[in-house]
KOLGU-4560 file (N, C-alpha, C; in nm, 3 decimals, padded with zeros to 5 digits):
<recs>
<n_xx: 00.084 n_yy: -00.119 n_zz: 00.000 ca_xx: 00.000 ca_yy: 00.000 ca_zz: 00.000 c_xx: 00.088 c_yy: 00.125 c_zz: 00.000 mol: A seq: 1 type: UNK>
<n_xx: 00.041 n_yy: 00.204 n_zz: -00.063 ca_xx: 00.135 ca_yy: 00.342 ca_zz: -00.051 c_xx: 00.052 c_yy: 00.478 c_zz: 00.048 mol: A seq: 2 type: UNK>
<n_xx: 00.139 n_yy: 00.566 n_zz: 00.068 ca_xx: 00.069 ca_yy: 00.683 ca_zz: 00.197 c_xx: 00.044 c_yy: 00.785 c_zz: 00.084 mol: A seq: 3 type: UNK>
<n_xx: -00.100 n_yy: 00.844 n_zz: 00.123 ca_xx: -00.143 ca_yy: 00.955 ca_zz: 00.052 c_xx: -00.148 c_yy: 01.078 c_zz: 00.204 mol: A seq: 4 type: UNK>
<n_xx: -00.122 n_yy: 01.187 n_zz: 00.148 ca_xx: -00.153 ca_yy: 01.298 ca_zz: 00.239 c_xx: -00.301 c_yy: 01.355 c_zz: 00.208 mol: A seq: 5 type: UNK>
<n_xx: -00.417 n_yy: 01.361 n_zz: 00.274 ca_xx: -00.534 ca_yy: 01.460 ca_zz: 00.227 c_xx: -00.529 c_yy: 01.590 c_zz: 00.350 mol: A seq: 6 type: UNK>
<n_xx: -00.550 n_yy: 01.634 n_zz: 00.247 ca_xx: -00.585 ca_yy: 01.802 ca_zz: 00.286 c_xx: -00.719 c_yy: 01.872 c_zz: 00.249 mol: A seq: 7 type: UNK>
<n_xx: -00.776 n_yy: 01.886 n_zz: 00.389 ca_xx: -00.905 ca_yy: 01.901 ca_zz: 00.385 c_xx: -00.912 c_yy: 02.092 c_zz: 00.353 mol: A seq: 8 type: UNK>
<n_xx: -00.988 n_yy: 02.128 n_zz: 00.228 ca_xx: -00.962 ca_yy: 02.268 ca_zz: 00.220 c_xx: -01.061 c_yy: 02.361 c_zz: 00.251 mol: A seq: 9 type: UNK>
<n_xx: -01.073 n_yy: 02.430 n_zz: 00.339 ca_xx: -01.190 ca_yy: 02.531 ca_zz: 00.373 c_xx: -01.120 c_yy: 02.674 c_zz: 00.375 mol: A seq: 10 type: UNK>
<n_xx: -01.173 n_yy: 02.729 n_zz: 00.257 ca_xx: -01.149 ca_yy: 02.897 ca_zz: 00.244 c_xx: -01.254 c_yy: 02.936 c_zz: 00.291 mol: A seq: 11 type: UNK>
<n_xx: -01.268 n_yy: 03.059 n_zz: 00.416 ca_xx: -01.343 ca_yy: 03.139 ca_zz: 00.483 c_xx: -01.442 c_yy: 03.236 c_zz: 00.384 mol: A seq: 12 type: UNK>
<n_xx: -01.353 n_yy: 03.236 n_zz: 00.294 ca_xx: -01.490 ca_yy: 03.359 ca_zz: 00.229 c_xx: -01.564 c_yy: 03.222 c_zz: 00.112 mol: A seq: 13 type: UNK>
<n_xx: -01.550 n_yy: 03.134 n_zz: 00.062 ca_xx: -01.581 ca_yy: 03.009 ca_zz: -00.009 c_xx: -01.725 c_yy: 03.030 c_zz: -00.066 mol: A seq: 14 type: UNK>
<n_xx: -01.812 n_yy: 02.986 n_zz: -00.127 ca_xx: -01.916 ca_yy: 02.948 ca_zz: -00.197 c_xx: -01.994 c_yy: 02.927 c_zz: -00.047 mol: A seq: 15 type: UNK>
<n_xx: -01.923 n_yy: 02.770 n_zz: -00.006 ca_xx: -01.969 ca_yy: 02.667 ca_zz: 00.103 c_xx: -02.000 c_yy: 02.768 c_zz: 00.232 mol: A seq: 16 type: UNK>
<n_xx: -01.886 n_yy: 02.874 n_zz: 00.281 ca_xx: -01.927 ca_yy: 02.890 ca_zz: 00.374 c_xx: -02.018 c_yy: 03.042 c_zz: 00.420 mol: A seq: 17 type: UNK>
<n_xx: -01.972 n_yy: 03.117 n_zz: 00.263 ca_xx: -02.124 ca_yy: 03.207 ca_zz: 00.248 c_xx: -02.273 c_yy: 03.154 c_zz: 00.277 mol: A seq: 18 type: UNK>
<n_xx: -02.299 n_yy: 03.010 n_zz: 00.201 ca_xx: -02.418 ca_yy: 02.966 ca_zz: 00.244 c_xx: -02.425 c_yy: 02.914 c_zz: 00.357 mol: A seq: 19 type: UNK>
<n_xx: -02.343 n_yy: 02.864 n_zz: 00.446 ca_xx: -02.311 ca_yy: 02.778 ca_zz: 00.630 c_xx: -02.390 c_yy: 02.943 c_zz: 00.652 mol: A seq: 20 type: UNK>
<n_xx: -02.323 n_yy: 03.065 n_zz: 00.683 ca_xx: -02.310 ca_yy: 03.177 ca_zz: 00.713 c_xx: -02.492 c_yy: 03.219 c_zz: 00.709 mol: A seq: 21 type: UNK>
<n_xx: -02.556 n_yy: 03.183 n_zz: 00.633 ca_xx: -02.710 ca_yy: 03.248 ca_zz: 00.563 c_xx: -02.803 c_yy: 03.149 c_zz: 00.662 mol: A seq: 22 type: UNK>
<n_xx: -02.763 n_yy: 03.034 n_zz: 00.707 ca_xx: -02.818 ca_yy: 02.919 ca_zz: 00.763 c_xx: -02.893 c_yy: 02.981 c_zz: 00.904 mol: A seq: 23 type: UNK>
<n_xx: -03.001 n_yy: 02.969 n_zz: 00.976 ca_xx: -02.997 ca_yy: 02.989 ca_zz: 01.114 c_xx: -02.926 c_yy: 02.923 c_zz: 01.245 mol: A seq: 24 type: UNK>
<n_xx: -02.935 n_yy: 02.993 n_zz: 01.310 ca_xx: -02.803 ca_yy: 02.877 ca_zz: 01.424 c_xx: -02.863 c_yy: 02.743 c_zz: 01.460 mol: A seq: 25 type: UNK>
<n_xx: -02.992 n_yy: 02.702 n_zz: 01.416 ca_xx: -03.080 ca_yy: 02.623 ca_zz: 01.476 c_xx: -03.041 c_yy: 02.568 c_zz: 01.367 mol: A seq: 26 type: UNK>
<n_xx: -03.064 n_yy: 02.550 n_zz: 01.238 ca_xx: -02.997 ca_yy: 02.496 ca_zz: 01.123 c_xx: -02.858 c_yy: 02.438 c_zz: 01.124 mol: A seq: 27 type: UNK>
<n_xx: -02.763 n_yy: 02.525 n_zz: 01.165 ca_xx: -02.633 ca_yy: 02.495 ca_zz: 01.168 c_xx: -02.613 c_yy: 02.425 c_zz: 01.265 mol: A seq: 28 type: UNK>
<n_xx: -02.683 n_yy: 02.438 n_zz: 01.441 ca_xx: -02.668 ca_yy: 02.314 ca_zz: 01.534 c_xx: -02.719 c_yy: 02.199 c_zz: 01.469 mol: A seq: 29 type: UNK>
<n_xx: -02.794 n_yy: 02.149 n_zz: 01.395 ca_xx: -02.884 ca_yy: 02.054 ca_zz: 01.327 c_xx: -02.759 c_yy: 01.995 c_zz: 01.226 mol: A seq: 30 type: UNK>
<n_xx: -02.730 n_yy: 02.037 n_zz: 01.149 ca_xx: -02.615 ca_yy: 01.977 ca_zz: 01.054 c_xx: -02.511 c_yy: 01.960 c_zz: 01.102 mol: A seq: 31 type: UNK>
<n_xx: -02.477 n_yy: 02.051 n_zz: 01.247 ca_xx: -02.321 ca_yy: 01.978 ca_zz: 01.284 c_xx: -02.339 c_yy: 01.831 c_zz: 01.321 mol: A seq: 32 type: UNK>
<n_xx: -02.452 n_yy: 01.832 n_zz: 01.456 ca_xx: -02.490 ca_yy: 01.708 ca_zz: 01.487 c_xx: -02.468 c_yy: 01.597 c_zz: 01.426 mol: A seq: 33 type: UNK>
<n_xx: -02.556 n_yy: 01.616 n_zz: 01.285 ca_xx: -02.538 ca_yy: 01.499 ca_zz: 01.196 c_xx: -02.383 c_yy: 01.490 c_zz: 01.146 mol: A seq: 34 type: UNK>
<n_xx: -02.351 n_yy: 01.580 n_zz: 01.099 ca_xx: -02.220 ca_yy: 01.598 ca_zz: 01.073 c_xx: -02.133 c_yy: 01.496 c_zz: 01.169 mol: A seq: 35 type: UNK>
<n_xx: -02.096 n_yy: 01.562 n_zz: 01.282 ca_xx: -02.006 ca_yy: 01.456 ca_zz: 01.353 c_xx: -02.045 c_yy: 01.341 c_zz: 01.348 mol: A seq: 36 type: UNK>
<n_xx: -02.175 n_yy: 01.338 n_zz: 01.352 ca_xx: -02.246 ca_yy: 01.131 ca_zz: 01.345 c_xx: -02.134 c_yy: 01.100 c_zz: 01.220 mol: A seq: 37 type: UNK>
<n_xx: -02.193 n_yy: 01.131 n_zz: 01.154 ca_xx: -02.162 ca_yy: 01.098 ca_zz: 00.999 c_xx: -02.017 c_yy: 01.086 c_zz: 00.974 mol: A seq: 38 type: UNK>
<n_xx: -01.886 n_yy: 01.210 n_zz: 01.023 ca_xx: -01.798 ca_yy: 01.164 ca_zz: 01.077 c_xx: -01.738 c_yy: 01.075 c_zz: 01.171 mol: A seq: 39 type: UNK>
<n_xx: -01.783 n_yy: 01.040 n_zz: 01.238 ca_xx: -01.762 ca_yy: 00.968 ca_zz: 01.359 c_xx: -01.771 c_yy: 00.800 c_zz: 01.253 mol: A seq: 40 type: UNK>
<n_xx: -01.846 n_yy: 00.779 n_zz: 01.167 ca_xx: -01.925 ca_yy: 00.683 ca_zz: 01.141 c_xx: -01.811 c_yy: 00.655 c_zz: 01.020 mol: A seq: 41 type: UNK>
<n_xx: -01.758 n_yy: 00.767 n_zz: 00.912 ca_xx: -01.634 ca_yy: 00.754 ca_zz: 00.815 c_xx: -01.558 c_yy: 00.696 c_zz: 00.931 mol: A seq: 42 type: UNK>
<n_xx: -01.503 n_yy: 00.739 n_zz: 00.986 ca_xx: -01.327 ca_yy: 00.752 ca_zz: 01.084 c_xx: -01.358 c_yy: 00.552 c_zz: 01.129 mol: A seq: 43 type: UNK>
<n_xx: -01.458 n_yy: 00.528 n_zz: 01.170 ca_xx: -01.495 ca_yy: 00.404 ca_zz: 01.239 c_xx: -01.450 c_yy: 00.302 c_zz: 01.090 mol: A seq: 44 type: UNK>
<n_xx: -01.490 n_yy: 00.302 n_zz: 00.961 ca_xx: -01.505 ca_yy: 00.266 ca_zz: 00.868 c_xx: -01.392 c_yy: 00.225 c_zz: 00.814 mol: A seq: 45 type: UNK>
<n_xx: -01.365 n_yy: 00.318 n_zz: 00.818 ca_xx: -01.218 ca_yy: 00.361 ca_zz: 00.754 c_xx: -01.066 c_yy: 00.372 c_zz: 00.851 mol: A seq: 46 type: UNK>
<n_xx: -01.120 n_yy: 00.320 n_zz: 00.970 ca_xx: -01.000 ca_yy: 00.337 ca_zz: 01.088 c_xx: -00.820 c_yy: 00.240 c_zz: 01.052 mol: A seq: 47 type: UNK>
<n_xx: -00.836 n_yy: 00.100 n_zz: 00.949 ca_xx: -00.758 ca_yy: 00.055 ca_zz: 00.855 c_xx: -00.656 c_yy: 00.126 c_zz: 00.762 mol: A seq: 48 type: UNK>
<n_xx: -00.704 n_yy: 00.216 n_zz: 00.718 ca_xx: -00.648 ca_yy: 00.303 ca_zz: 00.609 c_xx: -00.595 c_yy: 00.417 c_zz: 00.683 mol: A seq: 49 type: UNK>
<n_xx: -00.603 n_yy: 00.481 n_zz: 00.800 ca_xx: -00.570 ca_yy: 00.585 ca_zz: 00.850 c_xx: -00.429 c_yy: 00.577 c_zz: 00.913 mol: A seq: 50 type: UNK>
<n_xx: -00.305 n_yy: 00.659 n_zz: 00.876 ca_xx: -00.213 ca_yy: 00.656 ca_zz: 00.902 c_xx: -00.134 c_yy: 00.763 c_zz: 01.023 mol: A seq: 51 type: UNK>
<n_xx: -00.253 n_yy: 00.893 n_zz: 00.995 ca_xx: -00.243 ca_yy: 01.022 ca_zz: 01.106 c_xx: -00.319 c_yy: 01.019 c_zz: 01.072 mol: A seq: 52 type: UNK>
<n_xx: -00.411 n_yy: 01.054 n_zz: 01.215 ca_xx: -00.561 ca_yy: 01.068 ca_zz: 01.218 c_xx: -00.548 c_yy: 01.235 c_zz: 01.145 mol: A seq: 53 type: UNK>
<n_xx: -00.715 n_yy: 01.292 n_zz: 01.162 ca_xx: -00.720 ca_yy: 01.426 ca_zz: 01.085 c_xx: -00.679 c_yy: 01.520 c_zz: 01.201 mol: A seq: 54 type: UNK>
<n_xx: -00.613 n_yy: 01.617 n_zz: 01.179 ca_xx: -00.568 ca_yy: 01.696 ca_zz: 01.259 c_xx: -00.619 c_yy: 01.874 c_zz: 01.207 mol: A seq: 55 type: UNK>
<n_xx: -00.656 n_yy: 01.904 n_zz: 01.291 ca_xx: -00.714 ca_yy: 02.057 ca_zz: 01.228 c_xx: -00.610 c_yy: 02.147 c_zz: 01.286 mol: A seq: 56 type: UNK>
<n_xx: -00.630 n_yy: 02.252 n_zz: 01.199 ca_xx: -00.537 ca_yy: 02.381 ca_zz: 01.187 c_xx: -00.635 c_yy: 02.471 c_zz: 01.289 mol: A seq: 57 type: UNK>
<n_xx: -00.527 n_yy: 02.586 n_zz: 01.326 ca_xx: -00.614 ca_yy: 02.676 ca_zz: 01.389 c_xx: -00.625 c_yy: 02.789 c_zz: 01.295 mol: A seq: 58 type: UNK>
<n_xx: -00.656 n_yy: 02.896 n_zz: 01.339 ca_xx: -00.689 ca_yy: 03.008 ca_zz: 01.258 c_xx: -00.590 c_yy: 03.063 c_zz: 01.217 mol: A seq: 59 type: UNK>
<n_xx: -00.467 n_yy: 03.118 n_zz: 01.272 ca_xx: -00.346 ca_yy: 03.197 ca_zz: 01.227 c_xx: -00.270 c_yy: 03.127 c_zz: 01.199 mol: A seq: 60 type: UNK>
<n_xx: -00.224 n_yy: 03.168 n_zz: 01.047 ca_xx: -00.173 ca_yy: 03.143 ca_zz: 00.928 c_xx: -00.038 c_yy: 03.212 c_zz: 00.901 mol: A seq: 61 type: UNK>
<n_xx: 00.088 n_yy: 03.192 n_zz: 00.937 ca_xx: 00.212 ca_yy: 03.301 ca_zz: 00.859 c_xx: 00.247 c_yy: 03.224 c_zz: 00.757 mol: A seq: 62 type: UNK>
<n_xx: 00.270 n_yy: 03.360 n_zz: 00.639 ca_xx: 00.326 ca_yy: 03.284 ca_zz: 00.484 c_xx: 00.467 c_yy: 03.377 c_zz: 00.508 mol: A seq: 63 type: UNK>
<n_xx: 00.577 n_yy: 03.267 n_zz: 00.500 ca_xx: 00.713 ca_yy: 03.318 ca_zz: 00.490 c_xx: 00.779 c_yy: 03.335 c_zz: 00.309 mol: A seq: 64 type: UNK>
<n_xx: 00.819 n_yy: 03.408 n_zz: 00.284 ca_xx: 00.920 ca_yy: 03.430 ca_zz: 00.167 c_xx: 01.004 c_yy: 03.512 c_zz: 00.193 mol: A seq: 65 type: UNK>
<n_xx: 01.011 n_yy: 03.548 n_zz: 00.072 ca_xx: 01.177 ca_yy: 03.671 ca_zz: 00.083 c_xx: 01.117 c_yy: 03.816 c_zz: 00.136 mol: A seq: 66 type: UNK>
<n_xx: 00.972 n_yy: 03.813 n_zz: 00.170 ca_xx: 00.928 ca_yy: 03.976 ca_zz: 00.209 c_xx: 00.906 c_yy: 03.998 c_zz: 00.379 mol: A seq: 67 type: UNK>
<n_xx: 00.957 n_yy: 03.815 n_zz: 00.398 ca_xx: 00.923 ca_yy: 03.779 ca_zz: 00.624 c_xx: 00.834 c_yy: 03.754 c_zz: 00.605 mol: A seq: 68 type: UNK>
<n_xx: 00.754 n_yy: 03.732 n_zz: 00.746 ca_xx: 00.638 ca_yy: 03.720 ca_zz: 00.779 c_xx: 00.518 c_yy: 03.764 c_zz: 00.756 mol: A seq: 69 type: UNK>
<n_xx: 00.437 n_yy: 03.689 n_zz: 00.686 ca_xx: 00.273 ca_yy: 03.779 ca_zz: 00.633 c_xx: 00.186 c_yy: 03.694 c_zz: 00.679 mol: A seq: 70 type: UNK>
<n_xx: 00.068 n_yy: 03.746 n_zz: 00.831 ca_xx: -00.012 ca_yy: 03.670 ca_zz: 00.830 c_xx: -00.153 c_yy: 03.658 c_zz: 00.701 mol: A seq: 71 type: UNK>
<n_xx: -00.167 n_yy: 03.538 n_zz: 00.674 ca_xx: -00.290 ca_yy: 03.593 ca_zz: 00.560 c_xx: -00.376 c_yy: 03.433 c_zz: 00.600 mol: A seq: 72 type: UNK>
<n_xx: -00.521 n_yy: 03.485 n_zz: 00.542 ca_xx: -00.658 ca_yy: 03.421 ca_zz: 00.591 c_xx: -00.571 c_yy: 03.247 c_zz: 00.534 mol: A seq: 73 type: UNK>
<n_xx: -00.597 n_yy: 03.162 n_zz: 00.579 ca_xx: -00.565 ca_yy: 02.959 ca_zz: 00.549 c_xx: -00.664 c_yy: 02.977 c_zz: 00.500 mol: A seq: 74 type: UNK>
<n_xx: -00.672 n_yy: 02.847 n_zz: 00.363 ca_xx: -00.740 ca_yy: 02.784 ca_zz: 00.319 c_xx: -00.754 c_yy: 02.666 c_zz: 00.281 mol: A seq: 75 type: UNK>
<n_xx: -00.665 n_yy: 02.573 n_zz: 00.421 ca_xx: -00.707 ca_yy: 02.465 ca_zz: 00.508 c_xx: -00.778 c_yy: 02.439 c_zz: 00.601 mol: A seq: 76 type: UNK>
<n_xx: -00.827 n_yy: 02.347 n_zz: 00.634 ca_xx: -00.904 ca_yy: 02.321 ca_zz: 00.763 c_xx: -00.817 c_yy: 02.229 c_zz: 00.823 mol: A seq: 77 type: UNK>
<n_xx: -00.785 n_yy: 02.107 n_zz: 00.778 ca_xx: -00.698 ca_yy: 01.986 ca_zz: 00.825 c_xx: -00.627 c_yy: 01.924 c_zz: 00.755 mol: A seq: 78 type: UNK>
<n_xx: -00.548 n_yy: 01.825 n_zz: 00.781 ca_xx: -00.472 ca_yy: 01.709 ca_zz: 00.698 c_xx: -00.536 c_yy: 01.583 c_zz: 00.769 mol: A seq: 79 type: UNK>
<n_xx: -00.467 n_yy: 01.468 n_zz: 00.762 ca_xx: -00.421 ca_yy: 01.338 ca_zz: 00.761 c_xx: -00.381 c_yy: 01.280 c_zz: 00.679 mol: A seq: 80 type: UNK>
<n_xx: -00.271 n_yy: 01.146 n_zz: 00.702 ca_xx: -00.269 ca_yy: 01.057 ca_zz: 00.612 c_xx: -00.280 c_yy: 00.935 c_zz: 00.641 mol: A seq: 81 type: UNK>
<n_xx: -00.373 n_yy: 00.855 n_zz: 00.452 ca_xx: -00.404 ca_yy: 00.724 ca_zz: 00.517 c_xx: -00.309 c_yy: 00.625 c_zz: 00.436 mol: A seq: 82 type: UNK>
<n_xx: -00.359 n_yy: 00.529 n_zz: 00.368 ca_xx: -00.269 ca_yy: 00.414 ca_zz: 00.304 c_xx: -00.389 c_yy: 00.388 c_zz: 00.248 mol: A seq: 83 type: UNK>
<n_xx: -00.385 n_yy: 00.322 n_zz: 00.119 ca_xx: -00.444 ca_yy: 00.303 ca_zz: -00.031 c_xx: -00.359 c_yy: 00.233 c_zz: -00.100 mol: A seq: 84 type: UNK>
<n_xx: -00.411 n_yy: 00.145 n_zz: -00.172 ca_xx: -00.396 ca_yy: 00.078 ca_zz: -00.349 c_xx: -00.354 c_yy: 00.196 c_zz: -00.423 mol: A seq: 85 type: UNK>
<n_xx: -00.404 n_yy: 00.279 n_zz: -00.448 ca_xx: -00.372 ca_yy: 00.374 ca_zz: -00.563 c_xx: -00.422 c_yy: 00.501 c_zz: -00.558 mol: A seq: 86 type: UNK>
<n_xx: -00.433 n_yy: 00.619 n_zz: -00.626 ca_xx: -00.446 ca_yy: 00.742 ca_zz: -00.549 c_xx: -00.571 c_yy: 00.782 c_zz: -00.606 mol: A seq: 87 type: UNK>
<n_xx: -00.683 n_yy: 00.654 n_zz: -00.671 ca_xx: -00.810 ca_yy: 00.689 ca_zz: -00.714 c_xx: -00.876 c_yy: 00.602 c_zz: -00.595 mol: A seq: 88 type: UNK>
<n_xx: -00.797 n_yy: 00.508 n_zz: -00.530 ca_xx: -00.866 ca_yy: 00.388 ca_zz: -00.429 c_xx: -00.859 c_yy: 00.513 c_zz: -00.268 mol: A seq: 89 type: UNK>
<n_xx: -00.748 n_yy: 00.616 n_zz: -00.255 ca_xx: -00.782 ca_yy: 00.688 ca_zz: -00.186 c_xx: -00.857 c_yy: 00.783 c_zz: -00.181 mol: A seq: 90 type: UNK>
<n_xx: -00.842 n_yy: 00.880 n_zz: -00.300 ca_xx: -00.942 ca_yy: 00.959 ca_zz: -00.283 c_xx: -01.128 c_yy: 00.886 c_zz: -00.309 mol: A seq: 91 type: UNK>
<n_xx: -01.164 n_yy: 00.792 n_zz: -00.369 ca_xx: -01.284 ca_yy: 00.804 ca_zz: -00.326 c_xx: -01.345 c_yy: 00.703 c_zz: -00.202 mol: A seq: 92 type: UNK>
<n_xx: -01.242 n_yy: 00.667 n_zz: -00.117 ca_xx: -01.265 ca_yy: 00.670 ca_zz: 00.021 c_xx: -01.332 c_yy: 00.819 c_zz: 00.087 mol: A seq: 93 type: UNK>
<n_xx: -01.280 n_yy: 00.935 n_zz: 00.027 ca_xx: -01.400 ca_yy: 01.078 ca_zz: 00.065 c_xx: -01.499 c_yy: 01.129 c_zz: -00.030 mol: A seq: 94 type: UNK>
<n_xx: -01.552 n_yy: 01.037 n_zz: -00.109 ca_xx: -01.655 ca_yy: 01.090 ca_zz: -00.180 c_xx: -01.769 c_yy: 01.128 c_zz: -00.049 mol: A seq: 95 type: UNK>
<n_xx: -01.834 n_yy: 01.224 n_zz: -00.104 ca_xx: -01.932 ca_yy: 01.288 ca_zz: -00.006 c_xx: -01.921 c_yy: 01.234 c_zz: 00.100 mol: A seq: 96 type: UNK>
<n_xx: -01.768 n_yy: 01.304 n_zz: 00.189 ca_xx: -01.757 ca_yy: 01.268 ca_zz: 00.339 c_xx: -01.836 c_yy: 01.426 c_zz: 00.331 mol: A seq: 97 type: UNK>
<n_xx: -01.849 n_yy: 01.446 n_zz: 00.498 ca_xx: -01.878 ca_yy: 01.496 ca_zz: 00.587 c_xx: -01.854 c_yy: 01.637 c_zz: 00.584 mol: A seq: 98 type: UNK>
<n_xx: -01.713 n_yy: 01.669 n_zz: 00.548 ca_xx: -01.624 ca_yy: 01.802 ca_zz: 00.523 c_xx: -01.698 c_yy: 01.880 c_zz: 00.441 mol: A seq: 99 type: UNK>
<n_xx: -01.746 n_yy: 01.839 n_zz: 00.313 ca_xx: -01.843 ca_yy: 01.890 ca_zz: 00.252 c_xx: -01.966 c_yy: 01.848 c_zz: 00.149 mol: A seq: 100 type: UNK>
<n_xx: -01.996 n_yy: 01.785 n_zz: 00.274 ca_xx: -02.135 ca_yy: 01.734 ca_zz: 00.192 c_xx: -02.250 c_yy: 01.778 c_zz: 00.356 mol: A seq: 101 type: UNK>
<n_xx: -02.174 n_yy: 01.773 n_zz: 00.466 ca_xx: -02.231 ca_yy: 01.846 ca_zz: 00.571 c_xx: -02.180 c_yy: 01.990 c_zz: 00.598 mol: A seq: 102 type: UNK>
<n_xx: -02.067 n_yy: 02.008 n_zz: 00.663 ca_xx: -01.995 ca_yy: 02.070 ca_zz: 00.710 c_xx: -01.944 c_yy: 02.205 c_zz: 00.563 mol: A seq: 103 type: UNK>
<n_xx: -01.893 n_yy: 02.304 n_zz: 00.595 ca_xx: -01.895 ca_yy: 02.452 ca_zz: 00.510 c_xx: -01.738 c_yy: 02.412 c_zz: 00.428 mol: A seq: 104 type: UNK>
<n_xx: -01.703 n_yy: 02.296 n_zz: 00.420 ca_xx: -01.571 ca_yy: 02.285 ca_zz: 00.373 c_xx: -01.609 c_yy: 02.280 c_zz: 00.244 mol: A seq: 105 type: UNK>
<n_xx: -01.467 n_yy: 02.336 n_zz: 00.156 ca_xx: -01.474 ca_yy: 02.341 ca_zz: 00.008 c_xx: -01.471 c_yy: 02.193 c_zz: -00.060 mol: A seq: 106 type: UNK>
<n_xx: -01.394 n_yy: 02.084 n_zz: -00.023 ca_xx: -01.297 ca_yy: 01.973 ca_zz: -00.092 c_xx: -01.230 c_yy: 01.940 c_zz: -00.006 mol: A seq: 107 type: UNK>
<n_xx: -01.121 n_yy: 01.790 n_zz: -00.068 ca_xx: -01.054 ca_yy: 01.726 ca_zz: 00.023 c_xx: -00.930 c_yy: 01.702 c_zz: -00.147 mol: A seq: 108 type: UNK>
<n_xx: -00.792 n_yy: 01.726 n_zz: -00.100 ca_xx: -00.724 ca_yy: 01.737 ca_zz: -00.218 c_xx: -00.627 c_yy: 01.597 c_zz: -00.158 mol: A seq: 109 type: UNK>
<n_xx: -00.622 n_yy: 01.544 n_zz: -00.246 ca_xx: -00.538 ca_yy: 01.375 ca_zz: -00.226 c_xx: -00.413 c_yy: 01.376 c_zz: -00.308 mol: A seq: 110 type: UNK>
<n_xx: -00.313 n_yy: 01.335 n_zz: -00.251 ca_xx: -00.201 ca_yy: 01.332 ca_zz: -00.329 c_xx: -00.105 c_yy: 01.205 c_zz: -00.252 mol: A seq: 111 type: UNK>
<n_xx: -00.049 n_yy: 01.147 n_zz: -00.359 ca_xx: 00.043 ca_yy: 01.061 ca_zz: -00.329 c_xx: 00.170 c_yy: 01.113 c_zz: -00.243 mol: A seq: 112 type: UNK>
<n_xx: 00.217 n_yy: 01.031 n_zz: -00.117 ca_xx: 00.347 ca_yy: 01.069 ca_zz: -00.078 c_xx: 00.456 c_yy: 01.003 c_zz: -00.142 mol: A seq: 113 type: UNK>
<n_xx: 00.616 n_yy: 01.065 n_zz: -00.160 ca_xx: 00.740 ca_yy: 01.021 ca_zz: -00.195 c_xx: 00.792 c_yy: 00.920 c_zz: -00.132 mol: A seq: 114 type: UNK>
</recs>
């Protein structure tokens, strides 16, 4: 089996989370709920394939280059990595996970590790 890294991507100003944002809070308690079920219920599934569980980012972001330090808005939410056959056998292990098919996340980007 080989290790894929996924990177779960949530940009703050996004499509996804303009509409999370329009939702009532009674709405949005209602979909997290399910949400974590529904997560809780992938992670259980899929606990085989998981190599680092998902780990979330916090809010502050520094981008270093040749100009120093610039904090600017992430447009991550998390990583992990799991183990897969091939890097189509990993990524649709997240077809309509949770990240965004519940939750205000954009995508989940899969890539093979070296």
């Amino acid at each position: 089996m080989k290790n894929f890294f996924i990177l779960f991507k949530c940009e703050e100003n996004s499509v996804n989370h303009d509409n999370w944002k329009k939702l009532s809070d009674e709405i949005q308690k209602e979909k997290l709920s399910i949400g974590k079920k529904k997560l809780e219920h992938w992670f259980e599934k899929n606990k085989d394939f998981i190599v680092i569980p998902m780990t979330e980012f916090e809010d502050k972001l520094l981008y270093v280059d040749n100009n120093g330090l610039n904090e600017v808005k992430r447009k991550m939410g998390a990583f992990m990595q799991i183990k897969a056959n091939s890097l189509e056998d990993a990524a649709g292990l997240f077809k309509s996970h949770p990240h965004f098919s519940i939750f205000p996340g954009d995508g989940i980007e899969v890539v093979e590790c070296k």
